[in-house]
Each structure stands twice: as C-alpha cells, then as structure tokens.
C-alpha positions in Angstrom: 0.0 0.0 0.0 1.5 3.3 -0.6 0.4 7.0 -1.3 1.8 8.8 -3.6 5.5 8.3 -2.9 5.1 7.4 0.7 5.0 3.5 1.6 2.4 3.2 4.3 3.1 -0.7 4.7 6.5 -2.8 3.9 6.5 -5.1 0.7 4.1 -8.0 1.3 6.2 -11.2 0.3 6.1 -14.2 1.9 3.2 -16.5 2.2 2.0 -15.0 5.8 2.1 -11.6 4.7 -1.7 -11.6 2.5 -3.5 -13.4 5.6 -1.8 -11.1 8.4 -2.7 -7.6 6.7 -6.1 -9.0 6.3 -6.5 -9.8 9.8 -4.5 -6.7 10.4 -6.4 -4.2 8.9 -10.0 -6.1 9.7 -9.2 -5.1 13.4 -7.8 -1.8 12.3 -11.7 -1.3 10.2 -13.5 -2.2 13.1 -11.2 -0.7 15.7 -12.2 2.7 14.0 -15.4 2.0 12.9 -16.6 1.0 16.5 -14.7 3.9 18.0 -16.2 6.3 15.2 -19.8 4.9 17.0 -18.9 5.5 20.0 -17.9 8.6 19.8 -20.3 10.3 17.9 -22.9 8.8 19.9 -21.2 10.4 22.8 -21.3 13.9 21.3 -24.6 13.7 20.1 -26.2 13.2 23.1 -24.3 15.5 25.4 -25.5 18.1 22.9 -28.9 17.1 22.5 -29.6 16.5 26.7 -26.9 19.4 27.7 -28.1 21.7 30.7 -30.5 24.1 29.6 -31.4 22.2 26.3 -35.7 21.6 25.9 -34.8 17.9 24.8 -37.9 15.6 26.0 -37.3 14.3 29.0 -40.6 13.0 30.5 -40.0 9.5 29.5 -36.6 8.2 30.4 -35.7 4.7 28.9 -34.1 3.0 31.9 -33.3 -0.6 30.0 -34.0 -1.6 26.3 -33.5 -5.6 25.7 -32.9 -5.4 21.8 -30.2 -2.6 22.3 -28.7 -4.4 25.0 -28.8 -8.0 23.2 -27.1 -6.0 20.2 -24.2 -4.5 21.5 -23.2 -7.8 23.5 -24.0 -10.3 20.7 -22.7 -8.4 18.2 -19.3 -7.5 19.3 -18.9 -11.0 21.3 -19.7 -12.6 17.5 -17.0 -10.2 15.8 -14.2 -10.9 18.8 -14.9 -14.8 18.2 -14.7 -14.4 14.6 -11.1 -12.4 15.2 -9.8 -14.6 17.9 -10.5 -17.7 15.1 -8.6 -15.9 12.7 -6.1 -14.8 14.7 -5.4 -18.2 16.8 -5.5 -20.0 13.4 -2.5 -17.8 11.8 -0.5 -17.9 15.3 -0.7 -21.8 15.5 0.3 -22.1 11.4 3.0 -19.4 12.3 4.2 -21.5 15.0 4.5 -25.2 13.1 6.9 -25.1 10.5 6.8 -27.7 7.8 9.1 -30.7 7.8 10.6 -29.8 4.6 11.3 -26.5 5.7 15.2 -25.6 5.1 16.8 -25.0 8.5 19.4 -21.7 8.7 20.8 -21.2 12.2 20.5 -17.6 13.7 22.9 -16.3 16.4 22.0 -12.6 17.8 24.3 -11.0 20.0 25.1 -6.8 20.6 24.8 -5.8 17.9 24.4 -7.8 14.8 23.1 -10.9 13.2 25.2 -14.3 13.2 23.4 -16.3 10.4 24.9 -19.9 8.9 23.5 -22.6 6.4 23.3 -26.1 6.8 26.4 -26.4 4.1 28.8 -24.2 6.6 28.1 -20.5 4.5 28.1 -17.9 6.7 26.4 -14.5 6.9 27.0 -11.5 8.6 23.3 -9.3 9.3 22.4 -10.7 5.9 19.9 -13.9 5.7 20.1 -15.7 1.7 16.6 -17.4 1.5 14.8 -19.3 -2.1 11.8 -18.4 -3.3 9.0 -20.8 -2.9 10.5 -23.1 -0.5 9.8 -23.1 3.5 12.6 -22.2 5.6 12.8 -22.5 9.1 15.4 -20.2 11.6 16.7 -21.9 14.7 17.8 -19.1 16.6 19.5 -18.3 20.0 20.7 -14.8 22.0 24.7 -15.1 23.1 24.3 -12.1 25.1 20.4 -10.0 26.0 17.2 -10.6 24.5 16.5 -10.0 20.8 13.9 -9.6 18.6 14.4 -11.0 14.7 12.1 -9.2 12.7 11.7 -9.3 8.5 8.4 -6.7 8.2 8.1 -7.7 4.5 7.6 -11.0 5.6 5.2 -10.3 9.1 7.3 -12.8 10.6 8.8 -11.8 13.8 10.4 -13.9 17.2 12.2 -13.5 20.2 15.6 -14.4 20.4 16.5 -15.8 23.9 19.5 -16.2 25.9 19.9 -20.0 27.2 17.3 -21.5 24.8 16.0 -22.2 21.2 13.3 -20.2 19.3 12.1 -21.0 16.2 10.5 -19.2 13.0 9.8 -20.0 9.9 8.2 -18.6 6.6 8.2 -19.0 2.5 9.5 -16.1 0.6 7.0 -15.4 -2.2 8.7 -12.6 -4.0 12.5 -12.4 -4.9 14.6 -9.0 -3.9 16.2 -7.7 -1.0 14.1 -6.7 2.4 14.7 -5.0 5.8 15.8 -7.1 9.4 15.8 -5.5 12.3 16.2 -6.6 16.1 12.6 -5.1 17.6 13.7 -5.7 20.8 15.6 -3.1 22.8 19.2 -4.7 23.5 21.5 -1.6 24.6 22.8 1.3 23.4 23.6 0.7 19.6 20.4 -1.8 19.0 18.8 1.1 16.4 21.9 -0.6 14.5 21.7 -4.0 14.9 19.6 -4.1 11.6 20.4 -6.2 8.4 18.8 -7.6 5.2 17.0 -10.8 4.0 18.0 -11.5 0.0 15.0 -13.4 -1.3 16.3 -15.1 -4.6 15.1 -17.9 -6.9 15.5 -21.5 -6.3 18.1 -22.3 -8.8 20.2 -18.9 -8.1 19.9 -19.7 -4.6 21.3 -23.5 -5.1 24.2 -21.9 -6.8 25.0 -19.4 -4.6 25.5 -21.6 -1.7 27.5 -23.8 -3.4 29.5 -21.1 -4.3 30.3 -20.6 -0.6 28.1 -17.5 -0.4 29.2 -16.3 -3.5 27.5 -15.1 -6.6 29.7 -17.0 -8.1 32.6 -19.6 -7.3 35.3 -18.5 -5.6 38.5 -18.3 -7.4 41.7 -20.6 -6.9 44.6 -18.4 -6.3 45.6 -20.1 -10.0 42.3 -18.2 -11.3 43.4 -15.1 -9.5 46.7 -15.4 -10.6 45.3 -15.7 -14.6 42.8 -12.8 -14.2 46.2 -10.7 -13.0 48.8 -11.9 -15.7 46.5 -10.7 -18.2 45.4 -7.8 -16.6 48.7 -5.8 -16.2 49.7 -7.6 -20.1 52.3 -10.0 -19.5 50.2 -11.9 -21.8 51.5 -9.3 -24.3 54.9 -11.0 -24.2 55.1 -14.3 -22.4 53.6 -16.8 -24.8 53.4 -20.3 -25.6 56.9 -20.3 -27.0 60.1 -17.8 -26.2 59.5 -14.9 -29.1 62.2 -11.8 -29.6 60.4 -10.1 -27.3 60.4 -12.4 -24.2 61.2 -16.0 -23.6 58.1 -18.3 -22.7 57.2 -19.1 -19.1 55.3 -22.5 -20.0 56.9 -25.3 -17.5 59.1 -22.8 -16.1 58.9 -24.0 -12.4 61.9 -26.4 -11.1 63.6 -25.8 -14.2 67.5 -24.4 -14.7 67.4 -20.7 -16.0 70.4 -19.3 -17.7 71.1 -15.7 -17.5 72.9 -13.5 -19.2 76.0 -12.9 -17.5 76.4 -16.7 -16.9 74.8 -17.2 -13.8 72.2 -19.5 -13.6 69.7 -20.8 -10.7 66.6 -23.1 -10.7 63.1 -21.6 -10.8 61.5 -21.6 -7.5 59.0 -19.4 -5.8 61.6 -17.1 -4.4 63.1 -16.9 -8.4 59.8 -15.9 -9.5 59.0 -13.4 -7.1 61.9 -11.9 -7.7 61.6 -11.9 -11.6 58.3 -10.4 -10.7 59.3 -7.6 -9.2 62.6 -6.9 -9.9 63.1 -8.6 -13.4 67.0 -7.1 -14.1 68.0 -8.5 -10.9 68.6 -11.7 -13.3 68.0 -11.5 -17.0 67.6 -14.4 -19.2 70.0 -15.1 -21.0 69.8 -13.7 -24.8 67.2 -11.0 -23.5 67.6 -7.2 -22.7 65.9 -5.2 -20.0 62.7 -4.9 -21.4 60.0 -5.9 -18.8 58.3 -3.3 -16.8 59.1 -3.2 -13.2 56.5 -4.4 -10.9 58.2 -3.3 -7.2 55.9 -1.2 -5.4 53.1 -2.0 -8.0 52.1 -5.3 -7.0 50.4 -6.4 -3.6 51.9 -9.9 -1.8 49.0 -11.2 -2.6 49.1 -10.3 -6.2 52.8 -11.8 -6.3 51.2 -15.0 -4.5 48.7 -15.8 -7.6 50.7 -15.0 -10.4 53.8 -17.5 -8.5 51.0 -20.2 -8.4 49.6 -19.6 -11.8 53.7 -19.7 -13.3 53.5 -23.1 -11.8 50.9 -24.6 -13.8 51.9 -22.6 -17.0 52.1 -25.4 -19.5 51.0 -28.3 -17.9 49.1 -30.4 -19.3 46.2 -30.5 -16.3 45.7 -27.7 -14.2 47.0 -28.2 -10.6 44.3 -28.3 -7.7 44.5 -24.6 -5.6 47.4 -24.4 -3.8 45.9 -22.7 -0.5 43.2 -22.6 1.5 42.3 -18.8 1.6 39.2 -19.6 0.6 37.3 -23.3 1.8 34.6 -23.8 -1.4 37.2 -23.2 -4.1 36.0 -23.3 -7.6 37.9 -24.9 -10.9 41.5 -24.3 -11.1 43.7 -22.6 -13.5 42.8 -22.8 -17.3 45.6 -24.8 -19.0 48.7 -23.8 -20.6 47.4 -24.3 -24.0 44.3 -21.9 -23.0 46.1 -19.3 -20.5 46.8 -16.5 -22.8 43.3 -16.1 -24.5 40.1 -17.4 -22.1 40.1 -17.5 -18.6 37.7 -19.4 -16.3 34.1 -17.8 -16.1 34.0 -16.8 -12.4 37.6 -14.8 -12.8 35.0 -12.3 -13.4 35.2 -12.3 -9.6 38.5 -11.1 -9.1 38.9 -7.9 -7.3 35.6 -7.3 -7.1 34.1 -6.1 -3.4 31.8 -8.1 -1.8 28.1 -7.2 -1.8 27.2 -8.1 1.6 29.9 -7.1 3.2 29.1 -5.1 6.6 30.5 -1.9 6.7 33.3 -1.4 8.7 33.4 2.1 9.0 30.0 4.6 9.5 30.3 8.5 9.2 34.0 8.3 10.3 33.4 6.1 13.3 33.9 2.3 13.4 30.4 0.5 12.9 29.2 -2.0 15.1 28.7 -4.5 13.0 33.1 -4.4 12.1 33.2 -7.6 13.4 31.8 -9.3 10.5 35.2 -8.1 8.4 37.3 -10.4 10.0 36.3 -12.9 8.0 33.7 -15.6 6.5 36.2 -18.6 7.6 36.6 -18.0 11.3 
C-alpha cells in the first residue's frame, strides 16, 4: 500500500504476509469503525440532553433488551470471529513444515550471526529461495533479541539459554529490511540487516558457491585474471619470441642468465623476476620488462607465482591454498592461458556485496566484526 510516494506498509512477500494484513487491517476497520460509533454517539447526546437544552425528558428509557442484546451479541460474534482468525494464523505461524530448510541464527550486541546447513556464513544478511519453507533456529549469546523481517510479518524473540524458532516462504524475490525489535543496549537502532530473497536455482548456486555469486577463485584463477590484466600476456607466450622468452613449465627448471649465472626456478626466483626482473636477466634478453616493485600487492605476487606453476602443464594443478574453503575450478591450461580465462575470474577484485560496513560517518560501525572474515 502506498500513497503517492510514501510507503504506508513494507512489501508484502512471503506466504503470511496476504493473511496477516487481512486480519490486520480487519481489526484496524472495526477498531475505527466502532470507535467512530462511539464517539459520535457520545457527542450527540451531550449536545442534545446538555443543561438548559428543551430535549424531552418525561420518559426516560431505563433498559432496552434489543439494544442491549445487540451490542453484546454483536461485538462478542466479531471478537470470536477475530480470535479464530487470529489463533488459526498464530498456531500455522508457529509449526513449520518438515521440509522446511533449516538456517541457524545467532544474535548478540549488535548484529546478526546467520549460517546454512552447508557451513556459508552471513553476517546481518539472511540468503533465502523463493518458494521453498525455511525455518530459523535461533539463540541470543548475550540479552534478549527480537528477529524481525516486516516484508515477511514474521517476527520472534531471540532468547538467551534457549532455542526459538521461526519459519516462513518467501514469495517474491529481492532484497528486504531485518531488524532486532527488541531493545538490546545502546547501539540496537543498529543491529539491523537484510534478507536477499532469490530464486530457487540462483539460490542453489549461490550456496555452493560458498556465499558467492559465483565460485570463488583458486589463487591459480586469480593469478590468470592478473597476468592478463597488467599484459604479460603481451609478451610471455606459448613459445620464447624476440620479445620475451616463454614461461610454460618454467617451475623447477634451470634458467640461464645472461652474464652466466644460472639458478633453478623456484617461488623465491619468481618473485623476484616479478618484481625486480633485471635483478637476473635471461640469458639472450635485454631489460625490457616493466618493473612491478611497489606495484604489485603480496597477494598479487602470490597468484601469479602459483599460476607460473601450472603454466604449460598439461592438467591444471588443484588450488594451492586454502584462503578460501569452497574453491572453484582451477587454472585454465597452458594451452588456454593467454586467451580465455575461467568464467568466475570475473570475480576477481571485485568487493563483496554483503559485506558489513566497517566504518560509518568516520566512526567504526558495530557490525566491524563481520570483516574479520567468513572462515573464522
């Protein structure tokens, strides 16, 4: 509902929210409609019997049993009728079905703790699918909370020392307000999040993405995404050219350099060609390659050491660390490397969209925790 620009109810979108506003705004009808009676009736008669008025007085109506039966029966009927209603959406409310897809819910001062079956975890963001019931097992670490999605007219306390549950289906995809509606301390107008409604299939993938929209990348991926990126593709191909000899099975091998020297390829060898490429120059080659010293993160250096690895090989190597538990395809092979890259590389260096804020107006936020990290 909504006038003009000015929303005077949240979205309705889970399969609660058509039968609550019903019952809501039945009680709201008759709420004003009886109080509308009332009143009026109220005003009319101190105006018509006020002191001094000639209003007929000679017969005063001391009890009337059709008036009397009226306003008891009537309203009794209407409060049964609302308490049915009522009771029958608490008690459906309050039985989740057994298919229902159980998320875990930790609340604590001040933010949302939220984790899937599979191990994802969420920081005052809940992922739910479309269509299908899911059902919130939920416990306070600290005070009482309140977890409360208005879009879906689902809310339930969030106790210290014990389990509450709460469940719904989310009927329309998109993104909608949580907030605790409990008062927990100073910064609880903060402790407020938001539930990402999203469609079965996009919702299958992004949890088996690890909470990803999509896979994470192996730090073989990363380090593909990055060797094209600043254009060593330009030079380092399949097979040593004029311009620059070919880094394809490079690791653990014997390099030659120019004045003599040699040394095998390791990590450490690699770095250092990385960054600081005249340090040792192949032999037969000038000093033509940029200088990457002060350019490059350690992490940068990382990826592009462990895609140099695989350069060549004739399978991609499985990722080589752990920086990130659901990792995704590795490396694209060295007859590949140069021109396509894995789809989700797409991902690299790209900010996460439900990351918490770590910083509001200047000030640490207080939900700064959640940047420590999804793999704690």
């Amino acid at each position: 509902m909504q006038f003009t620009n000015f929303p005077l109810a949240p979205p309705s979108a889970s399969n609660f929210s058509q039968e609550y506003d019903v019952l809501f705004y039945t009680l709201t009808g008759l709420t004003v409609f009886f109080t509308l009676v009332v009143s009026v009736a109220v005003i009319f008669f101190a105006i018509r019997y006020r002191q001094g008025t000639k209003a007929d007085r000679s017969r005063p109506m001391y009890e009337n049993l059709f008036l009397e039966l009226t306003w008891t029966i009537v309203p009794l009927v209407l409060g049964l009728v609302m308490f049915y209603f009522g009771t029958s959406l608490y008690v459906k409310m309050r039985t989740p079905p057994r298919n229902s897809t159980e998320i875990f819910v930790i609340g604590k001062q001040w933010m949302w703790h939220v984790q899937h079956g599979n191990g994802v975890r969420e920081n005052n963001t809940l992922h739910v699918p479309v269509g299908q019931p899911v059902k919130l097992t939920m416990i306070s670490q600290d005070v009482l909370h309140a977890f409360y999605i208005p879009a879906f007219r689902v809310q339930e306390h969030v106790v210290p020392g014990r389990y509450t549950q709460l469940w719904f289906t989310a009927t329309q995809a998109g993104e909608y307000h949580l907030f605790c509606n409990m008062y927990c301390g100073t910064q609880h107008s903060e402790m407020g999040g938001k539930v990402v409604a999203m469609p079965p299939k996009e919702f299958a993938e992004w949890l088996a993405n690890g909470g990803q929209s999509v896979a994470p990348m192996s730090m073989e991926q990363a380090g593909a995404k990055l060797f094209n990126k600043v254009g060593c593709n330009n030079c380092h191909g399949a097979e040593d050219t004029l311009r620059a000899p070919s880094l394809n099975g490079i690791f653990g091998k014997r390099r030659v350099f120019a004045d003599g020297t040699s040394l095998i390829a390791d990590e450490e060898y690699m770095r250092s060609s990385i960054l600081r490429p005249y340090d040792h120059i192949t032999a037969g080659y000038g000093q033509t390659m940029p200088v990457y010293e002060g350019q490059l993160t350690e992490e940068d250096v990382l990826n592009l050491v462990a895609y140099m690895k695989v350069m060549g090989t004739s399978s991609p190597n499985p990722p080589t660390s752990n920086i990130n538990r659901h990792s995704g395809p590795s490396a694209v092979s060295g007859s590949n490397e140069a021109t396509s890259l894995a789809a989700n590389a797409a991902q690299w260096n790209t900010a996460d969209p439900d990351a918490t804020p770590t910083r509001r107006v200047g000030s640490p936020a207080v939900g700064a925790v959640a940047a420590q990290g999804r793999n704690r």
